[in-house]
C-alpha positions in Angstrom: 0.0 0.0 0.0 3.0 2.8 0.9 4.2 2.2 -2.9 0.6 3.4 -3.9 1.1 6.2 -1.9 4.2 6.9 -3.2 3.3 6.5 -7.1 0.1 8.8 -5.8 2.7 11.5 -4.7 4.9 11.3 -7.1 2.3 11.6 -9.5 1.0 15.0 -7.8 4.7 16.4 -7.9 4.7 15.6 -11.6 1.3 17.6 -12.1 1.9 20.3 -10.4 5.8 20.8 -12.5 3.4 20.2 -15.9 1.1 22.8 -14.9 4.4 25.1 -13.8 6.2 24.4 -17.1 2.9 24.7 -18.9 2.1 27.9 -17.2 5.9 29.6 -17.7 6.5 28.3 -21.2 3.4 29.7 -22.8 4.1 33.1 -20.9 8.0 33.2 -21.8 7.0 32.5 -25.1 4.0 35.2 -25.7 1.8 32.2 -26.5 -1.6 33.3 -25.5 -4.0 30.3 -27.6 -4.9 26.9 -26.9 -2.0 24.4 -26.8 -2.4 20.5 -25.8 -0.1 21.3 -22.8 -2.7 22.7 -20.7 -4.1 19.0 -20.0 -1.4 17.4 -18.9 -1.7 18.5 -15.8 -4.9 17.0 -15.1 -3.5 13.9 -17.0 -1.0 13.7 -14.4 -3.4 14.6 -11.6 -6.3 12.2 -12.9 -4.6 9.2 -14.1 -1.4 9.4 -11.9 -2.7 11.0 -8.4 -5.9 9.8 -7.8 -6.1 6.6 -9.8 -3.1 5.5 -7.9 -4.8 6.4 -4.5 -7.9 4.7 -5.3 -5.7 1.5 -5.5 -4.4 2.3 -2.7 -8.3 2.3 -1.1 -8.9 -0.7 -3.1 -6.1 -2.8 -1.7 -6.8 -2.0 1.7 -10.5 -3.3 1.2 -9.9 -5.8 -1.0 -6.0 -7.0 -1.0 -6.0 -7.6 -4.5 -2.1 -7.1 -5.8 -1.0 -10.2 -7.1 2.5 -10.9 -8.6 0.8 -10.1 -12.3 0.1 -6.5 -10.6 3.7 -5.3 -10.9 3.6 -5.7 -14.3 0.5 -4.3 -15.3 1.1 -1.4 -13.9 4.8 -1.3 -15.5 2.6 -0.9 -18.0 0.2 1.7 -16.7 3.4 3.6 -16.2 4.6 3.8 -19.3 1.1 4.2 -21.3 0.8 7.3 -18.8 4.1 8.7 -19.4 4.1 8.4 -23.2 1.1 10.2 -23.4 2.0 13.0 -21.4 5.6 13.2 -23.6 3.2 13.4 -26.7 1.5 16.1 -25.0 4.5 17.8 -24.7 5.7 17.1 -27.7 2.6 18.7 -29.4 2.2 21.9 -27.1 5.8 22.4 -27.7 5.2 22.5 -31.4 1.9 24.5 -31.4 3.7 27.0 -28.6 6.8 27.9 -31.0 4.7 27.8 -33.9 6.8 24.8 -35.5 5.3 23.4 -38.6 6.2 19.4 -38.4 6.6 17.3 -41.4 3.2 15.1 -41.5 5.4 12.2 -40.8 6.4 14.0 -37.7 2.9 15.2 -37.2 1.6 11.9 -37.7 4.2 10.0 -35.3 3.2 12.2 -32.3 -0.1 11.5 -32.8 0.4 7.7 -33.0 2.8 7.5 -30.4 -0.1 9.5 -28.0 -3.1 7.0 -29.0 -0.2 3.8 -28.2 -0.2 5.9 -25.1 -3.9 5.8 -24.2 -4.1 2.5 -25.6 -1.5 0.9 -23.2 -2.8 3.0 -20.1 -6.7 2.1 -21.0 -5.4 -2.0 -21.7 -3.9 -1.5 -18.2 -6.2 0.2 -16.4 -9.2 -2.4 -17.7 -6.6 -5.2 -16.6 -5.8 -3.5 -13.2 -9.6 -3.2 -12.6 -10.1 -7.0 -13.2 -7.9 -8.0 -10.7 -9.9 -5.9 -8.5 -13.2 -7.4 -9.2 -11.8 -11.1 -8.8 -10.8 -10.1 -5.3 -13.8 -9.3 -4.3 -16.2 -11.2 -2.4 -18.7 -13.5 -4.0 -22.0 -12.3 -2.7 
C-alpha cells in the first residue's frame, strides 16, 4: 500500500511541474491560444494522483495485488508517461509555432493513441484484478 502512496505522490509532484512548465512556457514564449499542454496537468493529476490512491483504497479493502500486478502497472506507467511526452511534444510544437513534417505530425499522434491504448489495456486489466478479489455475494 506505501508504494501506492508513493506513485500517488509522485504523480502530484509531476502535475503540479506540468502545470508550472505549462504555465511559464506559454508566458516566456507570448503564446496566449490553446495548446495540448494545458491538459497534462490533469493527465497527471487524474490518471497518476488519484487513480493511484484509489488503489491504494482498493487494496486496503480488497487485497488484491497479485504478482501479475507489478507488471501491469509497468505498463500503466509507461502508457501514462508516453502520453504526457506526446503532449508535450505537441504543445511544444503549437507554442513555438513549429510546422512538423506530416510524418512527424503523424508519429506524435500515434505514439499518443499507443499511449492511451496501453494505459486504457492497463487500467481495464488492473480493474479485473480488482473485481476477482472481491467477495462473491
Amino acid at each position: 500500500m506505501k508504494r501506492y502512496a508513493n506513485t500517488a505522490l509522485l504523480y502530484a509532484i509531476l502535475a503540479m511541474i506540468g502545470g508550472v512548465f505549462y504555465r511559464e512556457f506559454t508566458k516566456f514564449n507570448g503564446f496566449t491560444g490553446k495548446t495540448t499542454m494545458a491538459v497534462l496537468h490533469t493527465h497527471y493529476f487524474l490518471l497518476g494522483m488519484v487513480f493511484f490512491l484509489l488503489l491504494l483504497l482498493l487494496e486496503k479493502h480488497f487485497s488484491f495485488t497479485s504478482a501479475k500486478t507489478g507488471k501491469i502497472l509497468v505498463g500503466y506507467h509507461i502508457g501514462l508517461n508516453l502520453t504526457v511526452a506526446m503532449l508535450i511534444a505537441r504543445g511544444v510544437t503549437q507554442v513555438l509555432d513549429m510546422a512538423p513534417s506530416r510524418a512527424m505530425d503523424a508519429s506524435i499522434s500515434g505514439m499518443a493513441g499507443i499511449g492511451h491504448i496501453i494505459l486504457s489495456v492497463c487500467m481495464i486489466l488492473l480493474l479485473l484484478q480488482v473485481k476477482k478479489s472481491m467477495p462473491a455475494q
